[in-house]
ZAFI-502584 format. One record per atom (N, C-alpha, C, O): residue number from 0; residue in one letter; atom name; x, z, y. Coordinates in Angstrom, 3 decimals. Layout:
BEGIN
<NUM, "A", "CA", <X, Z, Y>>
...
//
This chain:
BEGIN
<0, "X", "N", <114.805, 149.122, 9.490>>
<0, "X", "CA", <115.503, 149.252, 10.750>>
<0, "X", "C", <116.973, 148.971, 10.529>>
<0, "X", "O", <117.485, 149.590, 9.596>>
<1, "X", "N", <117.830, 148.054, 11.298>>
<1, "X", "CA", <118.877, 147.877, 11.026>>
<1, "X", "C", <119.665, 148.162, 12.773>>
<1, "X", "O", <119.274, 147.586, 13.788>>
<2, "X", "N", <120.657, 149.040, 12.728>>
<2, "X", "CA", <121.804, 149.059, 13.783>>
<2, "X", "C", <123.210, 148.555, 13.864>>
<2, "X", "O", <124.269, 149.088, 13.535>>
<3, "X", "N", <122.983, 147.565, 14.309>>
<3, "X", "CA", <124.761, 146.705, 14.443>>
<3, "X", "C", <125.653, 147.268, 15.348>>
<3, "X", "O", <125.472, 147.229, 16.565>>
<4, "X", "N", <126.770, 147.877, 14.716>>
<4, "X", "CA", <127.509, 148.452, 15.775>>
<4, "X", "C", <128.858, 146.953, 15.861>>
<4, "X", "O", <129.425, 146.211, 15.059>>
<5, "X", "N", <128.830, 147.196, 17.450>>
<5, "X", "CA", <129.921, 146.390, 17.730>>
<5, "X", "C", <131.054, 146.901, 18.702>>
<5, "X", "O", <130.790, 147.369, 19.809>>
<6, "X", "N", <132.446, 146.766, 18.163>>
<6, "X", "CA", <133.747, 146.617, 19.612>>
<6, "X", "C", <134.194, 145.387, 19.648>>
<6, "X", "O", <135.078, 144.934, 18.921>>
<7, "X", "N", <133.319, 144.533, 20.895>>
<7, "X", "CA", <133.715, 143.467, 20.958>>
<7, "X", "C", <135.049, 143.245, 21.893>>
<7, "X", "O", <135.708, 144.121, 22.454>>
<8, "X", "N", <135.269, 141.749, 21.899>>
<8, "X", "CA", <136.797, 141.255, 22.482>>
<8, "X", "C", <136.523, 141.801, 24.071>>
<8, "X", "O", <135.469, 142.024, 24.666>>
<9, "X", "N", <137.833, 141.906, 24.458>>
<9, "X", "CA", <137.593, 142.092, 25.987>>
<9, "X", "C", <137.348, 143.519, 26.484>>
<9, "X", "O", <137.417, 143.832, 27.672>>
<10, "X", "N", <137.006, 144.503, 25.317>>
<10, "X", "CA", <137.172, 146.209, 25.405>>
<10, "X", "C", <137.785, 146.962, 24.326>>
<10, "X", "O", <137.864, 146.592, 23.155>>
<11, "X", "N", <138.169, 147.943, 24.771>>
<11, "X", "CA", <139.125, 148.948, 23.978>>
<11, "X", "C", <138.097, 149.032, 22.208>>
<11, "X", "O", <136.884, 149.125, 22.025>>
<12, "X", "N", <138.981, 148.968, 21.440>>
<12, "X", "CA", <138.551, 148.716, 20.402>>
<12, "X", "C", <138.577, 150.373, 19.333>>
<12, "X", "O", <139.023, 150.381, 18.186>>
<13, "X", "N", <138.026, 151.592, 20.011>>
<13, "X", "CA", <138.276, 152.766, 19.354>>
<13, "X", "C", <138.247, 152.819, 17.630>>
<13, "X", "O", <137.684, 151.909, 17.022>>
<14, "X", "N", <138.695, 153.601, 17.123>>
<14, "X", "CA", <138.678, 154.208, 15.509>>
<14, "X", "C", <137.230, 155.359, 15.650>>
<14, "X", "O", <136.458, 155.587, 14.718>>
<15, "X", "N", <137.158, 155.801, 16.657>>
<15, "X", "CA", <135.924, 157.156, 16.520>>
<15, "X", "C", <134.619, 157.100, 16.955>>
<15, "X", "O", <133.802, 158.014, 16.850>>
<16, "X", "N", <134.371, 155.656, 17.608>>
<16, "X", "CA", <133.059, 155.382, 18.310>>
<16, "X", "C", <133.079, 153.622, 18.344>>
<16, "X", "O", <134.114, 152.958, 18.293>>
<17, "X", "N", <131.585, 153.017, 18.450>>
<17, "X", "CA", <131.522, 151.696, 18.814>>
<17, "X", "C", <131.182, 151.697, 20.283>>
<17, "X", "O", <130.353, 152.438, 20.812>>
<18, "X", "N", <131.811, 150.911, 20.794>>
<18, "X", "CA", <131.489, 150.084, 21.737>>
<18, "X", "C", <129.956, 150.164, 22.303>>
<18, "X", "O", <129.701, 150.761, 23.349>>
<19, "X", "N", <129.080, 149.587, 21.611>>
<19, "X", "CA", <127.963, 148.966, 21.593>>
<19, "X", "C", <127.224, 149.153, 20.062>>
<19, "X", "O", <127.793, 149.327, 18.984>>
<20, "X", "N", <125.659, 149.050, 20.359>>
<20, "X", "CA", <125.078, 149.583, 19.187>>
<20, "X", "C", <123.990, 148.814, 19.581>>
<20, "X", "O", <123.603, 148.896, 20.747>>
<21, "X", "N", <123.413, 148.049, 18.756>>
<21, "X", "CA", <122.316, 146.882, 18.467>>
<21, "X", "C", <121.045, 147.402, 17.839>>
<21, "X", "O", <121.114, 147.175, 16.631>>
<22, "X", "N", <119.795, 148.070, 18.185>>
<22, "X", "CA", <119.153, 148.641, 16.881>>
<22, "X", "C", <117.795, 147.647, 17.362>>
<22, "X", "O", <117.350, 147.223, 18.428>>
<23, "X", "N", <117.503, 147.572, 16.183>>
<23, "X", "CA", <116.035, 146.849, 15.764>>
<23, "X", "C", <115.220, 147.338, 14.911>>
<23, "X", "O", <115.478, 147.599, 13.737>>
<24, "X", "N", <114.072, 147.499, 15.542>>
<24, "X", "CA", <113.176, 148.494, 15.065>>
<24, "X", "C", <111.794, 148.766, 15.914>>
<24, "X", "O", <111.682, 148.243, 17.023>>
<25, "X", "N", <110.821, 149.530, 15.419>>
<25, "X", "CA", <109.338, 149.364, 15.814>>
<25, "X", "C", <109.348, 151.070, 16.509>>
<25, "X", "O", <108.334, 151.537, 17.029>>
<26, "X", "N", <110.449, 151.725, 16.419>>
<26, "X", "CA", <109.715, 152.989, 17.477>>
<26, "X", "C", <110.868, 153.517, 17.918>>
<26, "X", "O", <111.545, 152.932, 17.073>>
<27, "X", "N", <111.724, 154.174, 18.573>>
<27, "X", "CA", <112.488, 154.842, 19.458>>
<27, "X", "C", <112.342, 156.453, 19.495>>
<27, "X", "O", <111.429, 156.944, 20.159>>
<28, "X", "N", <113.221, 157.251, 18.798>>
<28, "X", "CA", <113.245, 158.340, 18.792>>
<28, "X", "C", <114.604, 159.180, 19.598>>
<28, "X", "O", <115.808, 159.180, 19.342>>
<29, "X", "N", <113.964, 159.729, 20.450>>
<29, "X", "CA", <114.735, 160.343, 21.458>>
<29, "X", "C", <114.775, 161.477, 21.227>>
<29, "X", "O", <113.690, 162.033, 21.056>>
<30, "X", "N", <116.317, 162.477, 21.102>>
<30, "X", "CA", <116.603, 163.843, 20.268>>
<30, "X", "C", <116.959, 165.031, 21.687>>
<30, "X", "O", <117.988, 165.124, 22.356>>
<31, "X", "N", <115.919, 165.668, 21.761>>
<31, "X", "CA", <116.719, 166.606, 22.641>>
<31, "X", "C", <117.716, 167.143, 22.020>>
<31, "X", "O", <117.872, 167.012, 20.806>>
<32, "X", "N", <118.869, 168.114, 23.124>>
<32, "X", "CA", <120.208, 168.555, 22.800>>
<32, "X", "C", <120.183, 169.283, 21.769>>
<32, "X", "O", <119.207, 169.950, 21.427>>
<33, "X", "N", <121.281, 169.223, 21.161>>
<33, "X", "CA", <121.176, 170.357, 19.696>>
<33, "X", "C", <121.835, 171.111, 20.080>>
<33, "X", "O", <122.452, 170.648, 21.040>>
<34, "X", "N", <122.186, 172.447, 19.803>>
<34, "X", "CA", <123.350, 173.337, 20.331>>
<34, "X", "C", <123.822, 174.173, 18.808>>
<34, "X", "O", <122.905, 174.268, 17.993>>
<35, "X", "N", <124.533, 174.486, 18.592>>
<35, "X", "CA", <124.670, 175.605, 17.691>>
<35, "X", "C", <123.934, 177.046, 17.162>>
<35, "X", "O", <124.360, 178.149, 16.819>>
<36, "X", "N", <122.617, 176.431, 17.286>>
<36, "X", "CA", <121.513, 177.602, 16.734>>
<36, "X", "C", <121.085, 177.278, 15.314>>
<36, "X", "O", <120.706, 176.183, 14.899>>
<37, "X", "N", <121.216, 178.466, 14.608>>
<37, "X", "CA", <120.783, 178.208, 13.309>>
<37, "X", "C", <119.198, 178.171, 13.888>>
<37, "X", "O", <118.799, 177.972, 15.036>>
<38, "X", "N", <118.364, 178.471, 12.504>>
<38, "X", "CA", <116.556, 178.320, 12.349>>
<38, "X", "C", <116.253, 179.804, 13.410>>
<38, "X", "O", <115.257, 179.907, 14.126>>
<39, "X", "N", <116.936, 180.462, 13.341>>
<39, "X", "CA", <116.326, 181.861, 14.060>>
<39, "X", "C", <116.565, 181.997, 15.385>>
<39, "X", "O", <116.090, 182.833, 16.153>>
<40, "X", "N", <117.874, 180.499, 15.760>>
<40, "X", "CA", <117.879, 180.622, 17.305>>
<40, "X", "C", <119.610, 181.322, 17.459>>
<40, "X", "O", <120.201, 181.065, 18.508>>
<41, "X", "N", <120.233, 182.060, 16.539>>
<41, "X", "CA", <120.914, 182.729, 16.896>>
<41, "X", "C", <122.577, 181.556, 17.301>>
<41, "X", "O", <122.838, 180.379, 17.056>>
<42, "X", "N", <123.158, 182.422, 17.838>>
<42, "X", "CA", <124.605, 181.057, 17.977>>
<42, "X", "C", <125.438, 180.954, 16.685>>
<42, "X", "O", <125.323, 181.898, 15.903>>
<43, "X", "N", <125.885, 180.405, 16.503>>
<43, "X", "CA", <126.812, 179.411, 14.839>>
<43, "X", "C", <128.166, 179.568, 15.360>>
<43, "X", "O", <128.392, 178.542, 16.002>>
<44, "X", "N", <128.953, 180.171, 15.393>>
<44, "X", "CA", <130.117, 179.573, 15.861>>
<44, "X", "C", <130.994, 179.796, 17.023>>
<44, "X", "O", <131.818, 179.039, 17.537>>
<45, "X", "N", <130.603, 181.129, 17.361>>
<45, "X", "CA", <130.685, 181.753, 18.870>>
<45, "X", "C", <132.578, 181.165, 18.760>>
<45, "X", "O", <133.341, 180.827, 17.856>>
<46, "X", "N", <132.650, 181.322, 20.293>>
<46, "X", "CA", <134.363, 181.287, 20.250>>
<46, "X", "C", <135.003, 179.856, 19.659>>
<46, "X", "O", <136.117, 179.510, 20.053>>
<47, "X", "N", <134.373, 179.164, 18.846>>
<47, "X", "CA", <135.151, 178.015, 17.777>>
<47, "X", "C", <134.088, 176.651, 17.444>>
<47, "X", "O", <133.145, 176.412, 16.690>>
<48, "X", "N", <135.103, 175.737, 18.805>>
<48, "X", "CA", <134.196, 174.527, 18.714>>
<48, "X", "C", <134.094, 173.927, 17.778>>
<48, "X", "O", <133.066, 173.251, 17.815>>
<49, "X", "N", <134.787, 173.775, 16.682>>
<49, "X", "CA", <134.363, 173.081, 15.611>>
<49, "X", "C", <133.640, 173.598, 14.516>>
<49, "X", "O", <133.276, 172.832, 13.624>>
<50, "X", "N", <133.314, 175.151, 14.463>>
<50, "X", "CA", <132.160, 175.609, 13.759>>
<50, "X", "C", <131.009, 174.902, 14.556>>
<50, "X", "O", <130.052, 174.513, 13.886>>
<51, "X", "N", <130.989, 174.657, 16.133>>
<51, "X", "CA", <129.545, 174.792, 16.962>>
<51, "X", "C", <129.562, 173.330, 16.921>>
<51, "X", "O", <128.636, 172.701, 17.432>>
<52, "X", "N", <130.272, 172.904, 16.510>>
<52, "X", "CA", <129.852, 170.789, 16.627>>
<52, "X", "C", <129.668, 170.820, 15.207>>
<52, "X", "O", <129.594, 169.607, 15.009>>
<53, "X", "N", <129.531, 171.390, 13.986>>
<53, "X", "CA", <129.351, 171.266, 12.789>>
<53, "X", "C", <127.824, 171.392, 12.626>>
<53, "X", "O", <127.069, 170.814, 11.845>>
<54, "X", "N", <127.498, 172.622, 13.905>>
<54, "X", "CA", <126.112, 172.910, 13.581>>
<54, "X", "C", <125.338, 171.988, 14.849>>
<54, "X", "O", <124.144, 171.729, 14.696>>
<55, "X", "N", <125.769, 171.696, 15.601>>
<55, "X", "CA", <124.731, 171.190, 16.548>>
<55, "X", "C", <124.461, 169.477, 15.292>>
<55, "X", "O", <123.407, 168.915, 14.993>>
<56, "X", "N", <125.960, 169.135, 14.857>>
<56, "X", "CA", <125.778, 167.978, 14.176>>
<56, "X", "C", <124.674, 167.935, 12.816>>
<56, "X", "O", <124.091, 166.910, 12.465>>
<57, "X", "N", <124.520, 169.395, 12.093>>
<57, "X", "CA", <123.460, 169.568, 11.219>>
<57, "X", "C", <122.183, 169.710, 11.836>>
<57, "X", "O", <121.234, 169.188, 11.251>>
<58, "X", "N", <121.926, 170.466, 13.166>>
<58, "X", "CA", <120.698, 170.110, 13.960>>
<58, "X", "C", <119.947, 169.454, 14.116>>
<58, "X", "O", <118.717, 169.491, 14.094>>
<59, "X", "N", <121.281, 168.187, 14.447>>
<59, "X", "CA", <120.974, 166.748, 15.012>>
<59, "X", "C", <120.504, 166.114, 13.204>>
<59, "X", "O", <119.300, 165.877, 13.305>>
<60, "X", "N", <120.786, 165.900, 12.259>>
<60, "X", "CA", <120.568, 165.769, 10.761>>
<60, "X", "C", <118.945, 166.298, 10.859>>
<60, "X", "O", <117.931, 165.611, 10.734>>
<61, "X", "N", <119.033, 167.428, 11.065>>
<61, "X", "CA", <117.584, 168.205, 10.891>>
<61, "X", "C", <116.241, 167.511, 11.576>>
<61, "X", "O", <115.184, 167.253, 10.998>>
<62, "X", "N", <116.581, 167.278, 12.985>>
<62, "X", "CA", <115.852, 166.671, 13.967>>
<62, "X", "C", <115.557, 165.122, 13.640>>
<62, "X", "O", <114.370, 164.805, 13.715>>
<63, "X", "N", <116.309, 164.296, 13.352>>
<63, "X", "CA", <116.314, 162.998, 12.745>>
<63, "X", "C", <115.590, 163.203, 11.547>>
<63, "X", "O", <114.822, 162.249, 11.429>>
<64, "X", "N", <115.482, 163.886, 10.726>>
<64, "X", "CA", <114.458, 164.126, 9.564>>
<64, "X", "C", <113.743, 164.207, 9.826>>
<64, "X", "O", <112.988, 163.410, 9.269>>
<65, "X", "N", <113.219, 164.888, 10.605>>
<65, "X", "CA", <111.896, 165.240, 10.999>>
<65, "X", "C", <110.894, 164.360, 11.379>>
<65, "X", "O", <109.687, 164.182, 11.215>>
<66, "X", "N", <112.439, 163.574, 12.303>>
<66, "X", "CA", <111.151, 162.208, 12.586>>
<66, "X", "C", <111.203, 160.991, 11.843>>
<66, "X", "O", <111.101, 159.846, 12.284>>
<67, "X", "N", <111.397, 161.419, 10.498>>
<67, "X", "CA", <111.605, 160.193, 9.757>>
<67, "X", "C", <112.320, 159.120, 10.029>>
<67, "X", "O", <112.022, 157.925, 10.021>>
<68, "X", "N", <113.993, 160.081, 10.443>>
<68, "X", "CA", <114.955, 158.891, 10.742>>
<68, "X", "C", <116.305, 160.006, 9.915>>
<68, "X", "O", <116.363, 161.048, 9.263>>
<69, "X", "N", <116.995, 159.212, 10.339>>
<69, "X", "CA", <118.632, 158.992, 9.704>>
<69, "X", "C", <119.751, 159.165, 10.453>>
<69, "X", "O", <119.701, 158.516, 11.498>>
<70, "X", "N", <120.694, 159.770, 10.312>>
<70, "X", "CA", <121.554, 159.089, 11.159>>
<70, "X", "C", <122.021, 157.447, 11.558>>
<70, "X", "O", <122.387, 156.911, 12.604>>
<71, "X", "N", <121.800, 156.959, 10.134>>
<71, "X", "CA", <122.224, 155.776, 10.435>>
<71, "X", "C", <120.966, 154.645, 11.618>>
<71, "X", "O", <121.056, 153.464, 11.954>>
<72, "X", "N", <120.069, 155.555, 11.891>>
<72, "X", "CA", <119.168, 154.903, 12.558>>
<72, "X", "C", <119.520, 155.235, 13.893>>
<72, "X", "O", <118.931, 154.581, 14.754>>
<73, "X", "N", <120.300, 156.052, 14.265>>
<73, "X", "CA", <121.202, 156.401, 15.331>>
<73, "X", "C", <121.831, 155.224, 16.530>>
<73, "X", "O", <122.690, 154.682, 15.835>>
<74, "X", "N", <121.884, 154.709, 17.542>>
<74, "X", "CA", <122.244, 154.134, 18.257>>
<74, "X", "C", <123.036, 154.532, 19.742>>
<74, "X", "O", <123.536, 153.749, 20.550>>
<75, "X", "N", <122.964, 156.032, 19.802>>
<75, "X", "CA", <123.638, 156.636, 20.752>>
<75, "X", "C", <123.460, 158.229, 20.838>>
<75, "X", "O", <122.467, 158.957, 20.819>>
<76, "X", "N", <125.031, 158.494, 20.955>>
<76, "X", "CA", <125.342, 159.787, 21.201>>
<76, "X", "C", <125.273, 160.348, 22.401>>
<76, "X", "O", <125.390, 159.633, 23.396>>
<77, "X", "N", <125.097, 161.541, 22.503>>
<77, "X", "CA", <125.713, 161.990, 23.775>>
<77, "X", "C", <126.552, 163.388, 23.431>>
<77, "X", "O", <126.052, 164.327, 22.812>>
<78, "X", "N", <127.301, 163.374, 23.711>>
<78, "X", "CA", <128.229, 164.784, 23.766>>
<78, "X", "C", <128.233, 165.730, 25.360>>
<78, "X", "O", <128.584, 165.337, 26.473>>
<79, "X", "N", <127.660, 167.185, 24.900>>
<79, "X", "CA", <128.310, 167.522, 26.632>>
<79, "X", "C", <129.758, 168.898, 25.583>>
<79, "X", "O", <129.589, 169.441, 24.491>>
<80, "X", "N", <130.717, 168.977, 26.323>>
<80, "X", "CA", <131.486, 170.078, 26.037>>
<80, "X", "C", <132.188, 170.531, 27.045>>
<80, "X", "O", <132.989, 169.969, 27.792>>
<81, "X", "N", <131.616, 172.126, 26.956>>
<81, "X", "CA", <132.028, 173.364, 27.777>>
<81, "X", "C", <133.184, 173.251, 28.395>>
<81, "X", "O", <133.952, 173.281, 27.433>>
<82, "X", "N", <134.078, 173.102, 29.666>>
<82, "X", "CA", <135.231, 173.394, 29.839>>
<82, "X", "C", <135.958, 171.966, 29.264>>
<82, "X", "O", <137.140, 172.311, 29.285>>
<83, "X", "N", <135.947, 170.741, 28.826>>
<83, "X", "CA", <136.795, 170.073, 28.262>>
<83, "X", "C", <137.601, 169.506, 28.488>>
<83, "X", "O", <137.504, 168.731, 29.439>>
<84, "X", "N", <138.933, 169.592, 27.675>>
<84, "X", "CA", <139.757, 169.110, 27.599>>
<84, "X", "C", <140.326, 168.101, 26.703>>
<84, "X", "O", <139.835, 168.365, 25.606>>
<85, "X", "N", <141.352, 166.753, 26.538>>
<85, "X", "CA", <141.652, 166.483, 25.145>>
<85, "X", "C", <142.296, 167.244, 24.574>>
<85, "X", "O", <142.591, 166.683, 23.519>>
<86, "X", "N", <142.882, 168.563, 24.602>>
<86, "X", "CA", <143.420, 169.167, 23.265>>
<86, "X", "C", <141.914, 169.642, 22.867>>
<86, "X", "O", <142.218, 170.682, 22.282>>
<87, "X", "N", <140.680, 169.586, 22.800>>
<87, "X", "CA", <139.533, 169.883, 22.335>>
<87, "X", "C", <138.977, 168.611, 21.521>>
<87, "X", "O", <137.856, 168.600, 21.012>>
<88, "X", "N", <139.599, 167.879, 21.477>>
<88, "X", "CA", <138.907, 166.460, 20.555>>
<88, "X", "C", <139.438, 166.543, 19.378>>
<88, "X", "O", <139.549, 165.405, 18.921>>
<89, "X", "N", <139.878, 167.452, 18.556>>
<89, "X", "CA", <141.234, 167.412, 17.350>>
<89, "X", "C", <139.673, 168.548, 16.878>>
<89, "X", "O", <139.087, 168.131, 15.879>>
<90, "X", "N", <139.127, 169.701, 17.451>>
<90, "X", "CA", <138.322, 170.251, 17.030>>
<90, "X", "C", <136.599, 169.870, 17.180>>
<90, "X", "O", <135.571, 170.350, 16.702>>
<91, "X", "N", <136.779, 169.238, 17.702>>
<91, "X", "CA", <135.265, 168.107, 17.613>>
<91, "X", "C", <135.038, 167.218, 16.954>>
<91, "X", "O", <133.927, 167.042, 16.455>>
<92, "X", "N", <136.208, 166.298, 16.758>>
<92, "X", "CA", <136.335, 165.487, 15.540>>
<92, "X", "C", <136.243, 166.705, 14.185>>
<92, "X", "O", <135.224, 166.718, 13.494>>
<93, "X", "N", <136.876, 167.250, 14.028>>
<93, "X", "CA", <136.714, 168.128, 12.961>>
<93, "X", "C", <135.285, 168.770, 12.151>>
<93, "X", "O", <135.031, 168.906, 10.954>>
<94, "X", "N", <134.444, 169.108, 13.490>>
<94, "X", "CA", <133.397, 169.491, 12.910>>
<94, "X", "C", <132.391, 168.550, 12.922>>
<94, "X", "O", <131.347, 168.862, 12.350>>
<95, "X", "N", <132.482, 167.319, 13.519>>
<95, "X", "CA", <131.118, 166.147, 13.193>>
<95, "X", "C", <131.920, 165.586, 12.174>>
<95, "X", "O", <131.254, 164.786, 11.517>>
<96, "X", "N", <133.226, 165.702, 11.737>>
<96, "X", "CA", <133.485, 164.799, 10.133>>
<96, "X", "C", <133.416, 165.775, 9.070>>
<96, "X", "O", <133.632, 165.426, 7.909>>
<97, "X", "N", <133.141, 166.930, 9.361>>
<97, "X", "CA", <132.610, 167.940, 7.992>>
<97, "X", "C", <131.446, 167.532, 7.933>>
<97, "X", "O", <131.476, 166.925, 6.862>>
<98, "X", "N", <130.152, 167.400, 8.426>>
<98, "X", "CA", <129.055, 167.519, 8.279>>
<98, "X", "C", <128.462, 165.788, 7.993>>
<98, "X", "O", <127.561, 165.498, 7.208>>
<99, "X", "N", <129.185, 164.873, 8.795>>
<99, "X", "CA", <129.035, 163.510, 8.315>>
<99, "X", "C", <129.853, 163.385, 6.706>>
<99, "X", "O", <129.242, 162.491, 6.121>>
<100, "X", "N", <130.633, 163.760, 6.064>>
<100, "X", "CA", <131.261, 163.973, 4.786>>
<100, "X", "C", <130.422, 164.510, 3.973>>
<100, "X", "O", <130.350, 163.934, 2.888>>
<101, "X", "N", <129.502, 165.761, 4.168>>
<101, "X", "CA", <128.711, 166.447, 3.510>>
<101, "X", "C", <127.657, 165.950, 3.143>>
<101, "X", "O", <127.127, 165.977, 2.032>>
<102, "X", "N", <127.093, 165.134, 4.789>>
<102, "X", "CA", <125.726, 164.658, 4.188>>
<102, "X", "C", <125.859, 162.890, 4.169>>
<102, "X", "O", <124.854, 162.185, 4.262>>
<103, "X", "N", <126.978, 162.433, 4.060>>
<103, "X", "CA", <126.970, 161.502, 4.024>>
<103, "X", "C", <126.917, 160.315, 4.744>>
<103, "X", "O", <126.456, 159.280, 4.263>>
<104, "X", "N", <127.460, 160.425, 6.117>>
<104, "X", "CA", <126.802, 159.514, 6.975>>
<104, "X", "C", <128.359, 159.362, 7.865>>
<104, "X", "O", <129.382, 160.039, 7.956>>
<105, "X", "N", <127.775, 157.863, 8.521>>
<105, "X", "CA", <129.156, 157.810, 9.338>>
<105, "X", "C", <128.734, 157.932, 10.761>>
<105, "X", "O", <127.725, 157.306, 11.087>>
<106, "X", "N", <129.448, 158.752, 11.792>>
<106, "X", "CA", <129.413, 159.752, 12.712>>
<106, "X", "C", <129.579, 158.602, 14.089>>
<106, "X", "O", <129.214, 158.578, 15.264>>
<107, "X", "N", <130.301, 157.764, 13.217>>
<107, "X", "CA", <131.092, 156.727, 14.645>>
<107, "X", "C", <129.597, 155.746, 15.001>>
<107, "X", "O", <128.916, 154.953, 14.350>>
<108, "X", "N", <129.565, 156.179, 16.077>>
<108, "X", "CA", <128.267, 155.300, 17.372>>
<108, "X", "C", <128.736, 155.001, 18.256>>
<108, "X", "O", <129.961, 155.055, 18.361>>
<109, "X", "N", <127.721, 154.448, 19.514>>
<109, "X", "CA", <128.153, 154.777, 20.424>>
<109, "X", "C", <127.862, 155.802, 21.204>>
<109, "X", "O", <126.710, 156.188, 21.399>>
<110, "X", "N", <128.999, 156.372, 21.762>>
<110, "X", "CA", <128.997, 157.556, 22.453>>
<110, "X", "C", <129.913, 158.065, 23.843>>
<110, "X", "O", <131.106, 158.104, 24.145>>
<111, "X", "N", <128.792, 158.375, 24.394>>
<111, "X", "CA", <129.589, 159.479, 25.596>>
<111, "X", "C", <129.763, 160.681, 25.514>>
<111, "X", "O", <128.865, 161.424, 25.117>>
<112, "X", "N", <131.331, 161.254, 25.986>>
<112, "X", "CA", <131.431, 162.825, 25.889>>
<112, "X", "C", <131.147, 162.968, 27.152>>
<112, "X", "O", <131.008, 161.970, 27.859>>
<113, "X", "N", <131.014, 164.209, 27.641>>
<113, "X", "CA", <130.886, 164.591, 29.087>>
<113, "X", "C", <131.275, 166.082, 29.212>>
<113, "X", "O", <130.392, 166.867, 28.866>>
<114, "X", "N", <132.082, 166.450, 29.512>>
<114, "X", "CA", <132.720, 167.797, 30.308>>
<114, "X", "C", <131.908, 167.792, 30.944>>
<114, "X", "O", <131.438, 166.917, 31.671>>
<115, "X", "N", <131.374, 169.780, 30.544>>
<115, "X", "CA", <130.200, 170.007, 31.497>>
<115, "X", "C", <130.584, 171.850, 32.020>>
<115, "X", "O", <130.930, 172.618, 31.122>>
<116, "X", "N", <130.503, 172.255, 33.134>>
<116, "X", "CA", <130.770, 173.564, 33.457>>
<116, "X", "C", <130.196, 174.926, 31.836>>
<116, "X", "O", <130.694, 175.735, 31.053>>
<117, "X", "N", <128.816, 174.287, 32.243>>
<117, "X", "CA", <127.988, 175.406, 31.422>>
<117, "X", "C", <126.910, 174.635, 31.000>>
<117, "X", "O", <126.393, 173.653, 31.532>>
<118, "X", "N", <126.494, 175.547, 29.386>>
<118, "X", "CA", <125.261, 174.851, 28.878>>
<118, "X", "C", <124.244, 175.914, 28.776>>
<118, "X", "O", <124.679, 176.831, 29.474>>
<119, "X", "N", <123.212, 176.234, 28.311>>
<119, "X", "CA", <121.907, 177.038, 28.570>>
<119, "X", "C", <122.560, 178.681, 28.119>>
<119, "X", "O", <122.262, 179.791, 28.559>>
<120, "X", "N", <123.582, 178.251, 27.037>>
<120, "X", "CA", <123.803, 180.079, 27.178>>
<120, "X", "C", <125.344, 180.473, 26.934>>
<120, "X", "O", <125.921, 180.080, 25.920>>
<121, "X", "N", <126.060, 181.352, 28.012>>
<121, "X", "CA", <127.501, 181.134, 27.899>>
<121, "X", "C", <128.239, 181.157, 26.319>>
<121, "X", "O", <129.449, 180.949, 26.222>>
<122, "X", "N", <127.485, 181.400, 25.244>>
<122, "X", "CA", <128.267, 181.287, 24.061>>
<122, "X", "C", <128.118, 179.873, 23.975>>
<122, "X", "O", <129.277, 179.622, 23.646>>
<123, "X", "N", <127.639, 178.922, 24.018>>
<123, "X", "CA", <127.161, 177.792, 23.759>>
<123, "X", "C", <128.631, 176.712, 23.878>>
<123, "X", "O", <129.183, 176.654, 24.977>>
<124, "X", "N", <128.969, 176.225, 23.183>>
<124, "X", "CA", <130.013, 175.214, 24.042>>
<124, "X", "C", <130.107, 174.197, 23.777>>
<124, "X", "O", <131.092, 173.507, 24.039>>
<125, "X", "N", <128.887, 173.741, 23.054>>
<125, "X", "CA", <128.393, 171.627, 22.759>>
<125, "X", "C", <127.114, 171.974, 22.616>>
<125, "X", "O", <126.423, 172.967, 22.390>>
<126, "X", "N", <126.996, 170.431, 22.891>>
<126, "X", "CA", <125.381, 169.968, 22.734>>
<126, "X", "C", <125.837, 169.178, 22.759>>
<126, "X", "O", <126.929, 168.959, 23.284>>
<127, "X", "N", <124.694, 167.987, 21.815>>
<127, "X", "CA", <124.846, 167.020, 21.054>>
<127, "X", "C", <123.606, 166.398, 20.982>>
<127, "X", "O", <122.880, 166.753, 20.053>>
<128, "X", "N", <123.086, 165.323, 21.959>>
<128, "X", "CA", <121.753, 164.655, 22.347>>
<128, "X", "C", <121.777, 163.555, 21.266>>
<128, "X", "O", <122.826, 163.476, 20.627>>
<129, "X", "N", <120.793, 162.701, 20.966>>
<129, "X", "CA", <121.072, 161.445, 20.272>>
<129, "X", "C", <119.615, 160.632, 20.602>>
<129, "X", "O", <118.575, 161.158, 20.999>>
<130, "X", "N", <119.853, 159.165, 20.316>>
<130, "X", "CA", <118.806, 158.314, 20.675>>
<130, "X", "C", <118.884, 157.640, 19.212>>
<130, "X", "O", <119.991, 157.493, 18.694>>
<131, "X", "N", <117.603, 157.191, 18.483>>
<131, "X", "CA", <117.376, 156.335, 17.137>>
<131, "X", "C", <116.484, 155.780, 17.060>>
<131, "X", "O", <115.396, 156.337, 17.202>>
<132, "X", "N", <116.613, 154.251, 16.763>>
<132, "X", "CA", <115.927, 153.116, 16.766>>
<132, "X", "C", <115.256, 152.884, 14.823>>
<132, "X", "O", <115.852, 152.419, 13.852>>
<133, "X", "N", <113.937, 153.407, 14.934>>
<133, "X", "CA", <113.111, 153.370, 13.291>>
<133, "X", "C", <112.260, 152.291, 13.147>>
<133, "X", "O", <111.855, 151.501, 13.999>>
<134, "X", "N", <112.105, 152.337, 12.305>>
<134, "X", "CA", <111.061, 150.892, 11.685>>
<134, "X", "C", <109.961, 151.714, 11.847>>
<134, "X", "O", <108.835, 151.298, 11.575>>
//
C-alpha cells in the first residue's frame, strides 16, 4: 500500500498537514473516534489537551494495528476539539508529536480540525477519527 501526500501549486502549502493524500490499496479502513481512554475506559488527561491528544493519538496507533494497518497507511484525519481556539494548537501539536516521535511515524496527513461544543463525556476534549487505505 503506498500513500502520496501532496501540497500542490495553487494552495496554501502547510508545515503540519498535506493538502491531499493519494492512497492505493485493496481495502479501506475506517477508525471510529479515539478519545483519551486508556484499556479500562477511564479518561488520560483530564484538564490537559496535550496529555488527551497523546492518548487519543496512541488509540488511534492501537486501532490501526488491529486492523493490520499503520499510520503510514493513513490518508485522513479528523480532529474534533472541545471549545477551540488557536492558542490550543501549540498543545495539540505537542501531544500528536510525542507519540508520532515515540512510535515513529509522521503525524502530517491530511486533515481537518473542527471545534466542537461537546464530545460524549464532559472530561473529554479531542477525538481523533482516521481513514487508511491497506493492501
Amino acid at each position: 500500500m503506498t500513500v502520496e501526500l501532496l501540497n500542490p501549486d495553487g494552495l496554501f502549502k502547510p508545515d503540519s498537514y498535506h493538502q491531499v493524500a493519494i492512497g492505493t490499496g485493496s481495502r479501506i479502513v475506517f477508525l471510529s473516534g479515539q478519545v483519551a481512554q486508556d484499556t479500562t475506559g477511564a479518561i488520560v488527561g483530564k484538564g490537559d489537551l496535550a496529555l488527551q491528544a497523546e492518548q487519543a493519538y496512541r488509540n488511534v496507533a492501537a486501532a490501526l494495528k488491529g486492523a493490520g494497518a499503520s499510520f503510514a497507511d493513513v490518508v485522513k484525519v479528523t480532529v474534533y476539539v472541545v471549545n477551540w481556539t488557536p492558542d490550543k494548537m501549540e498543545s495539540l501539536i505537542q501531544g500528536a508529536m510525542k507519540v508520532a516521535m515515540e512510535m515513529g511515524f509522521d503525524p502530517r496527513r491530511t486533515m481537518t480540525l473542527i471545534g466542537v461544543s461537546a464530545l460524549g463525556s464532559p472530561d473529554l476534549m479531542i477525538e481523533v477519527e482516521a481513514v487508511a487505505v491497506v493492501a
